[in-house]
N, C-alpha and C positions, 0 to 999 in steps of 0.2 A: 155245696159243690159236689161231697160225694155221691148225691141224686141223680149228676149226671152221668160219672162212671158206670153207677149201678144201672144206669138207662140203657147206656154205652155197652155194658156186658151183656144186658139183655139182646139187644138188637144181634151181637157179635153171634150169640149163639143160637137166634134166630136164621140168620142166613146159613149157618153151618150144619140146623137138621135140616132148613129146607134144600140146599146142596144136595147134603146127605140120601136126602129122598129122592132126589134122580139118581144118585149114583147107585142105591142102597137096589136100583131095577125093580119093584116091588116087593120088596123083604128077599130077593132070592143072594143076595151079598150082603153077607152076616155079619161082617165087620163094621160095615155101612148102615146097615140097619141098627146095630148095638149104637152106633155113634150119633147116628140121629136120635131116638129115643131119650138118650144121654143128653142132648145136645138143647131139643125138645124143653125136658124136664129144667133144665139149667137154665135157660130163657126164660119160662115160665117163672122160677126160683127168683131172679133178677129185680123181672119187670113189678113181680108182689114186693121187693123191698124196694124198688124207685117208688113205688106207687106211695108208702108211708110218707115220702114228702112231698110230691106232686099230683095236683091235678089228678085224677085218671082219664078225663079226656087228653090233656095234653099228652101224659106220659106213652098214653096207649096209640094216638096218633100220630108218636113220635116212631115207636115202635113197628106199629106197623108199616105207615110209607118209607121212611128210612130204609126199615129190612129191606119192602116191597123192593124201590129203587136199587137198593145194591143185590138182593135176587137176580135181580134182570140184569144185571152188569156180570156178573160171574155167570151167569149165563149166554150172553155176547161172548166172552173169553173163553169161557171153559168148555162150551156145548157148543161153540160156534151158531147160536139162536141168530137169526136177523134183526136187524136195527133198522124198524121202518122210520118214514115219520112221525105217526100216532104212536108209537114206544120211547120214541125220542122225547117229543111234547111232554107226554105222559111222564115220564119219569121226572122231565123238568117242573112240571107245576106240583108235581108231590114234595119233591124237594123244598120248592118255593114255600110251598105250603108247612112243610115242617120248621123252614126258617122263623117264617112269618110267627107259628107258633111261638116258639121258644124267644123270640125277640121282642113282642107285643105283651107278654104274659107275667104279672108282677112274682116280684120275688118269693121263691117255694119256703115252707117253716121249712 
């Protein structure tokens, strides 16, 4: 079970350097920049120890669409982005897709 925390922490700090990266204006906001980097590095950190008991296809598709999906949502709220249809769909079937993963997939050592 702790695989999924560790997956859980990865994703968390996933979203928070790529945040980071908009706010960070292209490295000219130094706090943001330091925190992405940080943030980055910590994800990366994470997702190599989920990976010791899962999958790497799963783990890293969990990873990535996940982020993907809550990117785009902190984005909608934060950046005021628009929410077409095709980002709606799109976010839906990634999710779908990361369920399906995680549900279908037998038990991780």
């Amino acid at each position: 079970m702790s695989h999924y925390l560790l997956l859980a922490a990865a994703v968390v700090f996933e979203v928070l350097w790529a945040v980071m990266l908009k706010v960070s204006r292209g490295f000219s906001v130094r706090w943001a920049s330091a925190v992405m980097v940080v943030a980055y590095f910590a994800s990366l950190f994470f997702l190599t120890l989920a990976c010791e008991h899962m999958p790497l296809s799963v783990a890293y598709a969990i990873w990535t669409g996940v982020g993907a999906t809550l990117v785009a949502l902190f984005g909608l709220a934060l950046f005021r982005e628009r929410l077409g249809w095709g980002r709606a769909i799109g976010m839906l079937l990634v999710t779908t897709g990361a369920v399906l993963l995680l549900a279908f997939e037998p038990c991780f050592t």
